[in-house]
N, CA, C and O atoms as a GROMACS GRO file, in nm:
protein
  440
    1UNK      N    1   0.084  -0.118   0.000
    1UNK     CA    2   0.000   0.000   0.000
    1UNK      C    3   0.089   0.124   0.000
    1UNK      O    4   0.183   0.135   0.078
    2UNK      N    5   0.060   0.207  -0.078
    2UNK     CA    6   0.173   0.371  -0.083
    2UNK      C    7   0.033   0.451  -0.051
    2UNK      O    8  -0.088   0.432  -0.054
    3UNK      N    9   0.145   0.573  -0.012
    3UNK     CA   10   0.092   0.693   0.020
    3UNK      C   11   0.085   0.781  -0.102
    3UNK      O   12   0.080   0.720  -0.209
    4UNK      N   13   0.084   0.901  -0.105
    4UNK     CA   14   0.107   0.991  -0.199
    4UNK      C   15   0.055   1.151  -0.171
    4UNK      O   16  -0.051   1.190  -0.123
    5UNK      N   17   0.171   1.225  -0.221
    5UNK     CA   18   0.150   1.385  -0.204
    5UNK      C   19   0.206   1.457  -0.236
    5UNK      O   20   0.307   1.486  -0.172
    6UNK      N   21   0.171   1.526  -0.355
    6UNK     CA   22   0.161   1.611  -0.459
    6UNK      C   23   0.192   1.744  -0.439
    6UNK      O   24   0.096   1.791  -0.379
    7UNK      N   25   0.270   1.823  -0.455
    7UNK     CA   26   0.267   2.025  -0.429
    7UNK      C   27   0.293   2.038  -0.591
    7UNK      O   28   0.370   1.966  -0.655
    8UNK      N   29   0.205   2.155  -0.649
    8UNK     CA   30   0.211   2.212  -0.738
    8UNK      C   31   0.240   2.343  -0.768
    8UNK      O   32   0.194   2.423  -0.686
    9UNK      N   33   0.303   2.391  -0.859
    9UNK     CA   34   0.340   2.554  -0.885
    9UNK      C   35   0.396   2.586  -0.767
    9UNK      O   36   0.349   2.688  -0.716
   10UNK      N   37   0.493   2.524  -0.699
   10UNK     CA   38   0.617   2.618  -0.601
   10UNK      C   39   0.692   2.678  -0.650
   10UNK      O   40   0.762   2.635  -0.741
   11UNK      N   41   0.698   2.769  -0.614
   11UNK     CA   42   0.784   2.889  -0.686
   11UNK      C   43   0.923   2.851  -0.614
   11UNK      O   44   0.970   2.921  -0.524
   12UNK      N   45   0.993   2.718  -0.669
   12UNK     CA   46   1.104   2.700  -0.629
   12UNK      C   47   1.153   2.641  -0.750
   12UNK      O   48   1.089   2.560  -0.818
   13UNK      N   49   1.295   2.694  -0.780
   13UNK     CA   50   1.385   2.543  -0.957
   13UNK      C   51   1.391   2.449  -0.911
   13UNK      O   52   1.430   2.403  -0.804
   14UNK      N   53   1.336   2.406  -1.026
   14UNK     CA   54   1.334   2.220  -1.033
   14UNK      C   55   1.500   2.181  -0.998
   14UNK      O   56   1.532   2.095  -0.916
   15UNK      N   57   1.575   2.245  -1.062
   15UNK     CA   58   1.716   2.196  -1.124
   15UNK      C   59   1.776   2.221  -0.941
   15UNK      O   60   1.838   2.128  -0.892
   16UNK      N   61   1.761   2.296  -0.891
   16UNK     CA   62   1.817   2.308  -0.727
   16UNK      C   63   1.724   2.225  -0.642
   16UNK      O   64   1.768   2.161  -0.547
   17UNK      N   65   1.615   2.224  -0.668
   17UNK     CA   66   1.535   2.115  -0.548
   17UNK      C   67   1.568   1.944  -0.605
   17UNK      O   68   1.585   1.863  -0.514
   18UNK      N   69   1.576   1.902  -0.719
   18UNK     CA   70   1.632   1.785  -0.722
   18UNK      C   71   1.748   1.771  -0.667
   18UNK      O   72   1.754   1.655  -0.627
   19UNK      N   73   1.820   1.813  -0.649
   19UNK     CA   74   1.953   1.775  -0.536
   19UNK      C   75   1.903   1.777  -0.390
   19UNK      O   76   1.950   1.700  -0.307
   20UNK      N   77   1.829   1.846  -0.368
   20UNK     CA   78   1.777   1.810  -0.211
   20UNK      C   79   1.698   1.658  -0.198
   20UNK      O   80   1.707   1.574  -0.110
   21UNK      N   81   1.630   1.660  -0.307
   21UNK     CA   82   1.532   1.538  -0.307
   21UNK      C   83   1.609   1.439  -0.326
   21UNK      O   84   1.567   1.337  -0.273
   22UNK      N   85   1.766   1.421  -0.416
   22UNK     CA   86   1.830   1.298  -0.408
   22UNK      C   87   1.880   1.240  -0.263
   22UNK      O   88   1.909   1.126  -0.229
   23UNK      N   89   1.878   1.361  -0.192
   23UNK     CA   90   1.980   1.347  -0.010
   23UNK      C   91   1.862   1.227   0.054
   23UNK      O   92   1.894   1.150   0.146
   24UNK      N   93   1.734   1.225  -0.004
   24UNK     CA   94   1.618   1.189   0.111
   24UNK      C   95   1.551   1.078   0.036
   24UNK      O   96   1.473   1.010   0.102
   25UNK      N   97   1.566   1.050  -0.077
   25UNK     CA   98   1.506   0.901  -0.163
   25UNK      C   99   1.585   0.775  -0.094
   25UNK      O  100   1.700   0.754  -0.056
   26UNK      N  101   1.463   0.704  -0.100
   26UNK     CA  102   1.462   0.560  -0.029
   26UNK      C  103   1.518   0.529   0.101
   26UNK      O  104   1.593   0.437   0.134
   27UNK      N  105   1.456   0.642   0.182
   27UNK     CA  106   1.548   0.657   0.358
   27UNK      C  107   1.413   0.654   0.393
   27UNK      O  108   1.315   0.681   0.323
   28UNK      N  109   1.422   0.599   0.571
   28UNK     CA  110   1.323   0.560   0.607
   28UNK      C  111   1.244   0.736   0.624
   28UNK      O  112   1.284   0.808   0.532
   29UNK      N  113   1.168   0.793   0.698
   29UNK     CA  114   1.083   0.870   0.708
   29UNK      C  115   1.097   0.952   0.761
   29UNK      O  116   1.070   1.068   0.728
   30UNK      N  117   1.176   0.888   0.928
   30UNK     CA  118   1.225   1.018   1.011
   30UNK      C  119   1.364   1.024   0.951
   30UNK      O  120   1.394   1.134   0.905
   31UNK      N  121   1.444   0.938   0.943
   31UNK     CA  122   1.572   0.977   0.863
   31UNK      C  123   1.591   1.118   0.757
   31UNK      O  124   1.667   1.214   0.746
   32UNK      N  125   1.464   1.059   0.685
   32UNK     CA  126   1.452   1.175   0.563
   32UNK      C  127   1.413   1.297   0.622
   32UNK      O  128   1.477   1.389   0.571
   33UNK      N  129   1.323   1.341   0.721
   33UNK     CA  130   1.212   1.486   0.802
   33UNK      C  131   1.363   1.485   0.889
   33UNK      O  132   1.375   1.607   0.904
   34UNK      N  133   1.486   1.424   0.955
   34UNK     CA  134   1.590   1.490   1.027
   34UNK      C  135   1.704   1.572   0.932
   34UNK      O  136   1.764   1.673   0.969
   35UNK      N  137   1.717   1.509   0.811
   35UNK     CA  138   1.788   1.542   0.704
   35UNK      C  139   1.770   1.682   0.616
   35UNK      O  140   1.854   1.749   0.557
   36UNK      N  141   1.613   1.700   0.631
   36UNK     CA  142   1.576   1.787   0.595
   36UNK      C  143   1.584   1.930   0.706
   36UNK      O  144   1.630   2.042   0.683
   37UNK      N  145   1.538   1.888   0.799
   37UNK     CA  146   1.571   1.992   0.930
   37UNK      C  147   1.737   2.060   0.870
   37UNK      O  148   1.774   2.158   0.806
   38UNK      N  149   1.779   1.979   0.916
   38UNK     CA  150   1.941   1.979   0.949
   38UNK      C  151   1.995   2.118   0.823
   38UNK      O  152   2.072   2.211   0.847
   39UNK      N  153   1.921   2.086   0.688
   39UNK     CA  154   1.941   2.184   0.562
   39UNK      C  155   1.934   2.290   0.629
   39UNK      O  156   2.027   2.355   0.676
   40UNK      N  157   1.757   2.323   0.637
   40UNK     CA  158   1.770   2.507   0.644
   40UNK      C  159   1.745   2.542   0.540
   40UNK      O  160   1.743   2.664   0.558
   41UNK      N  161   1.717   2.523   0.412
   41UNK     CA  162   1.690   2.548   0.290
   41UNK      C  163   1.572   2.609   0.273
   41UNK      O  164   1.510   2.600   0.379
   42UNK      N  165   1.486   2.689   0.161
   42UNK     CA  166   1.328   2.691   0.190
   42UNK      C  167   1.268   2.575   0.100
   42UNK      O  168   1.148   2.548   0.092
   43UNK      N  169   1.408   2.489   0.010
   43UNK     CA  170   1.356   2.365  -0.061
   43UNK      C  171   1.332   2.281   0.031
   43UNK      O  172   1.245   2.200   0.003
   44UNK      N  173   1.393   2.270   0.160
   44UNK     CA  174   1.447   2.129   0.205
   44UNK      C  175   1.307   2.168   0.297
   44UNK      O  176   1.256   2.073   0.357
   45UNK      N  177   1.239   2.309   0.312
   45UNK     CA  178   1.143   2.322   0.418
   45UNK      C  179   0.954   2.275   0.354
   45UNK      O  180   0.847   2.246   0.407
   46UNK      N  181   1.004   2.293   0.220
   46UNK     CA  182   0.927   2.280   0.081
   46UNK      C  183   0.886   2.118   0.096
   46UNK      O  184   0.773   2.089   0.137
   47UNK      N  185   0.986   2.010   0.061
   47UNK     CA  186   1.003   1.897   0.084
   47UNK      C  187   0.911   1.851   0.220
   47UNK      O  188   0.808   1.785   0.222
   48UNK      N  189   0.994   1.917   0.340
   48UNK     CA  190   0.998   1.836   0.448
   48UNK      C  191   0.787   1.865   0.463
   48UNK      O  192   0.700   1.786   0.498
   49UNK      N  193   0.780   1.982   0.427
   49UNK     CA  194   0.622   1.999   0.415
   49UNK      C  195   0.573   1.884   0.338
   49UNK      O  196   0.491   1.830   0.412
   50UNK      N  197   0.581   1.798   0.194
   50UNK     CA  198   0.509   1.699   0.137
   50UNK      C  199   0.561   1.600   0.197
   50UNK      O  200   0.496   1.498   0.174
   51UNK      N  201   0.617   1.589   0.238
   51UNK     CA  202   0.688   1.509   0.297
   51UNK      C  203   0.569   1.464   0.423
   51UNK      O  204   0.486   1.377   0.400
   52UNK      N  205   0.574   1.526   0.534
   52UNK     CA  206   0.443   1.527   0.623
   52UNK      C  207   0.328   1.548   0.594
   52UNK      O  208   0.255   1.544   0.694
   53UNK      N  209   0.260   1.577   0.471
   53UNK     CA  210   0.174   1.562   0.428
   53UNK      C  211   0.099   1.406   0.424
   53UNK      O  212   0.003   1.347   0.473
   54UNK      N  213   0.244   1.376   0.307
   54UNK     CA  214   0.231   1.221   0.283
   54UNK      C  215   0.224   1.133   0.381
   54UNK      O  216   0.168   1.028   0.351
   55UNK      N  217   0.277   1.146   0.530
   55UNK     CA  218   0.235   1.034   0.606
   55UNK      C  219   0.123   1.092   0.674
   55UNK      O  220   0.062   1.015   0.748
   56UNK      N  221   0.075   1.231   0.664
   56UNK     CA  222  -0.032   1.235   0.756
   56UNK      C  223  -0.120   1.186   0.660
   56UNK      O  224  -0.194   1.120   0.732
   57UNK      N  225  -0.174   1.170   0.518
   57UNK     CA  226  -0.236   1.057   0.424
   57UNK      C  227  -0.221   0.908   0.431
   57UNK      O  228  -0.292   0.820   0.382
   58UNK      N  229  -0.103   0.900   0.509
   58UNK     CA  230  -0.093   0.706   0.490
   58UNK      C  231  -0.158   0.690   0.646
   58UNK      O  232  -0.217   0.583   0.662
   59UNK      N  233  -0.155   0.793   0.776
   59UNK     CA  234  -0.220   0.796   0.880
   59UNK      C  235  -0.361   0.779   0.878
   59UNK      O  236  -0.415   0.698   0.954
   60UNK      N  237  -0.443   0.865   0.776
   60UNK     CA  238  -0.594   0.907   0.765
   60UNK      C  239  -0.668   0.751   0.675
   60UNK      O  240  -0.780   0.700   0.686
   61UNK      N  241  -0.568   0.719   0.603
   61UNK     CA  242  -0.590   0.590   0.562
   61UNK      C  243  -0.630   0.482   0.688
   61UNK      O  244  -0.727   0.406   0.693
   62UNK      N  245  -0.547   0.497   0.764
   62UNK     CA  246  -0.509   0.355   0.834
   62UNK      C  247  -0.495   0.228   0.832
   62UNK      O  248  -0.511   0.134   0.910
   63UNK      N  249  -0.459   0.246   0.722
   63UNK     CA  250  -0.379   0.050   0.659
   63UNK      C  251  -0.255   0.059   0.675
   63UNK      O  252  -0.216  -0.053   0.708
   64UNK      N  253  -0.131   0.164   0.667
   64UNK     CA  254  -0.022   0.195   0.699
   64UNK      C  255   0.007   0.204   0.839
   64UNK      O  256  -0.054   0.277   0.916
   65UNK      N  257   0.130   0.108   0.877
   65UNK     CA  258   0.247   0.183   1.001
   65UNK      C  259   0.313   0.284   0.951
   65UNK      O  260   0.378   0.312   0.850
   66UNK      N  261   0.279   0.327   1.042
   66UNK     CA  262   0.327   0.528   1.022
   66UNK      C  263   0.501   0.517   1.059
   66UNK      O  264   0.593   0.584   1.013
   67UNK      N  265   0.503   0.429   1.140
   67UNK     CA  266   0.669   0.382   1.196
   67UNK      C  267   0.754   0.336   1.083
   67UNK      O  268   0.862   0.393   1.064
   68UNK      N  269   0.712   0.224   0.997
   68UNK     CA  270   0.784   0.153   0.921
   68UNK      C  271   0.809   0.253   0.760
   68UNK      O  272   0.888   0.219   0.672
   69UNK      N  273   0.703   0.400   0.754
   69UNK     CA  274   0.762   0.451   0.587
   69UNK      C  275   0.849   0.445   0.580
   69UNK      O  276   0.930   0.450   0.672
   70UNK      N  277   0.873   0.430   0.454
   70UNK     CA  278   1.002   0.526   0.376
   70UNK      C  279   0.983   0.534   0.212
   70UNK      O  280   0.931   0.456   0.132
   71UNK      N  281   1.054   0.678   0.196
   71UNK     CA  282   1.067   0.726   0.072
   71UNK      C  283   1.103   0.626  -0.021
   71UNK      O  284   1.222   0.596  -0.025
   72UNK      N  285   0.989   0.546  -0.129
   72UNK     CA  286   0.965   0.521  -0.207
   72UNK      C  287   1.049   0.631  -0.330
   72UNK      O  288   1.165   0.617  -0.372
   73UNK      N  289   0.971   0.718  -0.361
   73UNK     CA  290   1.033   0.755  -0.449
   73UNK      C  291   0.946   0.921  -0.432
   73UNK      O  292   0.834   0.940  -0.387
   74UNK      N  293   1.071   1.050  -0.498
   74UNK     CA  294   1.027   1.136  -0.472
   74UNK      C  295   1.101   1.243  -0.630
   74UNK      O  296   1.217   1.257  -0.670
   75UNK      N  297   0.955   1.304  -0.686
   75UNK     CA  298   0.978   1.310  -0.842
   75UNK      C  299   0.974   1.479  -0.823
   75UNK      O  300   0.882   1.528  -0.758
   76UNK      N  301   1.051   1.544  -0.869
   76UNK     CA  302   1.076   1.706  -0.886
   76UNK      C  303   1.057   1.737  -1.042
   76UNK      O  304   1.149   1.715  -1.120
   77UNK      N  305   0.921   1.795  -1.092
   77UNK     CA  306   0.967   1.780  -1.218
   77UNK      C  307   0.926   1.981  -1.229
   77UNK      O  308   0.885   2.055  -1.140
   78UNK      N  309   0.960   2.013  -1.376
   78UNK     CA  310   0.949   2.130  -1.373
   78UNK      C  311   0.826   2.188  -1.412
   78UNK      O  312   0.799   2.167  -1.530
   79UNK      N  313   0.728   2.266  -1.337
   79UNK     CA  314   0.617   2.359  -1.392
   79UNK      C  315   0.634   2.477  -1.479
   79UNK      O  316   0.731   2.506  -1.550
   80UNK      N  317   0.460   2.575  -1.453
   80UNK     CA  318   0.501   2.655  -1.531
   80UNK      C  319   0.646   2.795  -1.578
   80UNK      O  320   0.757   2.799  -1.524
   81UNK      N  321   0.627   2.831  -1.619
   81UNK     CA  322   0.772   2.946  -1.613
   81UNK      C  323   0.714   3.040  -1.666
   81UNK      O  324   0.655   3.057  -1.773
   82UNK      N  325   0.752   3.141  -1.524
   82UNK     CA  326   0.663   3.236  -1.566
   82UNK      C  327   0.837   3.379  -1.597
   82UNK      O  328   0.945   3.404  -1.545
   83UNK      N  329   0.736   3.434  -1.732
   83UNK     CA  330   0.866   3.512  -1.781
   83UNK      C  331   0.847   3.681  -1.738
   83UNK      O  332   0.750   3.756  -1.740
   84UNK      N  333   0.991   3.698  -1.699
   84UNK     CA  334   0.951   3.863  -1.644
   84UNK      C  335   1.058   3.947  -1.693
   84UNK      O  336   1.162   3.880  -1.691
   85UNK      N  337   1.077   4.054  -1.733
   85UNK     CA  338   1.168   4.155  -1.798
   85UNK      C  339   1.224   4.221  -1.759
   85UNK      O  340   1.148   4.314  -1.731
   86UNK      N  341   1.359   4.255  -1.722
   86UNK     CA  342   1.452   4.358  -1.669
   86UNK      C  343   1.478   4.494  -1.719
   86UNK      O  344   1.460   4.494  -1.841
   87UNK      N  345   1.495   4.550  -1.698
   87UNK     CA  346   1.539   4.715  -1.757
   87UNK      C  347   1.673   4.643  -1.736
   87UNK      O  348   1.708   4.556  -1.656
   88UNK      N  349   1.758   4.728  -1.863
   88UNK     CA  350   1.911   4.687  -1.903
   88UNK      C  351   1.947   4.844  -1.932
   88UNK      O  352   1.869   4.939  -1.928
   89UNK      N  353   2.084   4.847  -1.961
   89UNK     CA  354   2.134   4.960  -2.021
   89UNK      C  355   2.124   5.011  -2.164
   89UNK      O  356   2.157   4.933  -2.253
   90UNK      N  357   2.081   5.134  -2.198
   90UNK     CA  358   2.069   5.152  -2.344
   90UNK      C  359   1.922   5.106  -2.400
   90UNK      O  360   1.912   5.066  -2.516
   91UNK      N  361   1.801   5.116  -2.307
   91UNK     CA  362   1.690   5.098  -2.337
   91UNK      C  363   1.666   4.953  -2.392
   91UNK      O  364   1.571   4.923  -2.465
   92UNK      N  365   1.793   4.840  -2.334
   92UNK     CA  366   1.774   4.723  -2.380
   92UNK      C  367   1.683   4.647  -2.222
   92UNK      O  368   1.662   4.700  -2.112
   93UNK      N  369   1.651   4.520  -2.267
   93UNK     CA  370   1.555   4.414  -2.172
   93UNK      C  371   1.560   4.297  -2.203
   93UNK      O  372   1.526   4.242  -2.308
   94UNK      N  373   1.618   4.245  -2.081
   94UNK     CA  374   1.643   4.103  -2.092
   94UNK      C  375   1.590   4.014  -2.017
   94UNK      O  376   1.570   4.042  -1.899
   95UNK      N  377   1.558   3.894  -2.066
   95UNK     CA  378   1.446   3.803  -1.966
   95UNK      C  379   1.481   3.766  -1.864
   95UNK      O  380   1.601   3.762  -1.835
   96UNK      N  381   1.374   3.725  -1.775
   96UNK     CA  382   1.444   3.680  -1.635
   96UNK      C  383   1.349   3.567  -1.646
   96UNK      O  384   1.243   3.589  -1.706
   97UNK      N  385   1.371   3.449  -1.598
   97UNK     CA  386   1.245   3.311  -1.580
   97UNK      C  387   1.255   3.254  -1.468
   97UNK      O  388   1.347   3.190  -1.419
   98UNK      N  389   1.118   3.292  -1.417
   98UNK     CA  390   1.097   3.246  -1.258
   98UNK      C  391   1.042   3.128  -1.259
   98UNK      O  392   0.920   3.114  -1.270
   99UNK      N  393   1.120   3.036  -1.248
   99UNK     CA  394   1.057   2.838  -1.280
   99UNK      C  395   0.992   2.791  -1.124
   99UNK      O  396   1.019   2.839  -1.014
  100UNK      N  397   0.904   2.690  -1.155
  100UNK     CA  398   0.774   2.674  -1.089
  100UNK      C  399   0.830   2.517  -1.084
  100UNK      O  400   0.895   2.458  -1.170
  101UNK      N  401   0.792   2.479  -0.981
  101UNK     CA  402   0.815   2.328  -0.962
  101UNK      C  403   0.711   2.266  -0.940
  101UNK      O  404   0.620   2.336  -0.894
  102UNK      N  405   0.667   2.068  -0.970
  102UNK     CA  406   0.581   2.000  -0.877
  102UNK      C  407   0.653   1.934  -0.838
  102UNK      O  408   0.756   1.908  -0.900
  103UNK      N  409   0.623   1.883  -0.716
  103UNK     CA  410   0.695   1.789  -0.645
  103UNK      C  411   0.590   1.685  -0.611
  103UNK      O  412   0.470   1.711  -0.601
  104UNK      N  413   0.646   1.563  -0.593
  104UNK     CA  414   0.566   1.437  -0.584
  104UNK      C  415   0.655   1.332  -0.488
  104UNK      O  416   0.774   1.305  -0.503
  105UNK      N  417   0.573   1.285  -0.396
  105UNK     CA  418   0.645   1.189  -0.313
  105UNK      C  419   0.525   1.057  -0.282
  105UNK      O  420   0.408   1.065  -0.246
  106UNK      N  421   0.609   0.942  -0.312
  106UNK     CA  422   0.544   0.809  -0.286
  106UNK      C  423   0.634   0.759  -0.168
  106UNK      O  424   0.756   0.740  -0.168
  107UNK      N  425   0.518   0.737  -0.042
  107UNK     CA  426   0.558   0.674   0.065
  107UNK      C  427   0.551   0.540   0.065
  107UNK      O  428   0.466   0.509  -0.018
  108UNK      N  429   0.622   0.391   0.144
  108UNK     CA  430   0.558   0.247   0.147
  108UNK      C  431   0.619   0.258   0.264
  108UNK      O  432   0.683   0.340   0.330
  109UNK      N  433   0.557   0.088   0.275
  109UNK     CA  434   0.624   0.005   0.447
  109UNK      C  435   0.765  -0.085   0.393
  109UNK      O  436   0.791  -0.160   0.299
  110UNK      N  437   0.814  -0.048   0.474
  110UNK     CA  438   0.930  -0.155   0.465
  110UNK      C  439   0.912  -0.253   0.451
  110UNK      O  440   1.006  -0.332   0.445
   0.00000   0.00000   0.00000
């Protein structure tokens, strides 16, 4: 039986929150929520939020030991991008792209 929990459009890069998410795949649960503490990041605070999501879902279920999760698997992929414009020198403008993440985490039992 898995869990599952989803965040959409975080205004965080995909390309920097997948390195947080590799530190915490396939570790048991609290391993992964101490790992994340320990960062300090607002990814790793991003995370550690679906992160508790997902077992408070495998809790509300109650077919899951809440003791035995662990990170199954946890998918960072990239959302929308939203594009915004700088004033430059010489009446020039250059793009800036503020990338949007989803994040996805599948909990199981050992």
């Amino acid at each position: 039986m898995e869990s599952r929990a989803v965040l959409r459009h975080t205004r965080v890069s995909p390309q920097k929150t997948r390195l947080i998410a590799d530190q915490v795949r396939n570790k048991p649960i609290a391993d992964a929520l101490r790992t994340l503490n320990l960062m300090g990041t607002k990814r790793a605070r991003i995370i550690a939020k679906v992160l508790n999501s997902a077992v408070a879902n495998a809790m509300n279920t109650g077919l899951m030991d809440v003791d035995n999760l662990y990170v199954k698997s946890i998918q960072v992929d990239g959302g929308v991008v939203l594009k915004r414009w700088r004033p430059r020198a010489q009446g020039r403008a250059t793009r800036i792209l503020k990338r949007t993440s989803h994040i996805a985490v599948v909990l199981d039992e050992l």
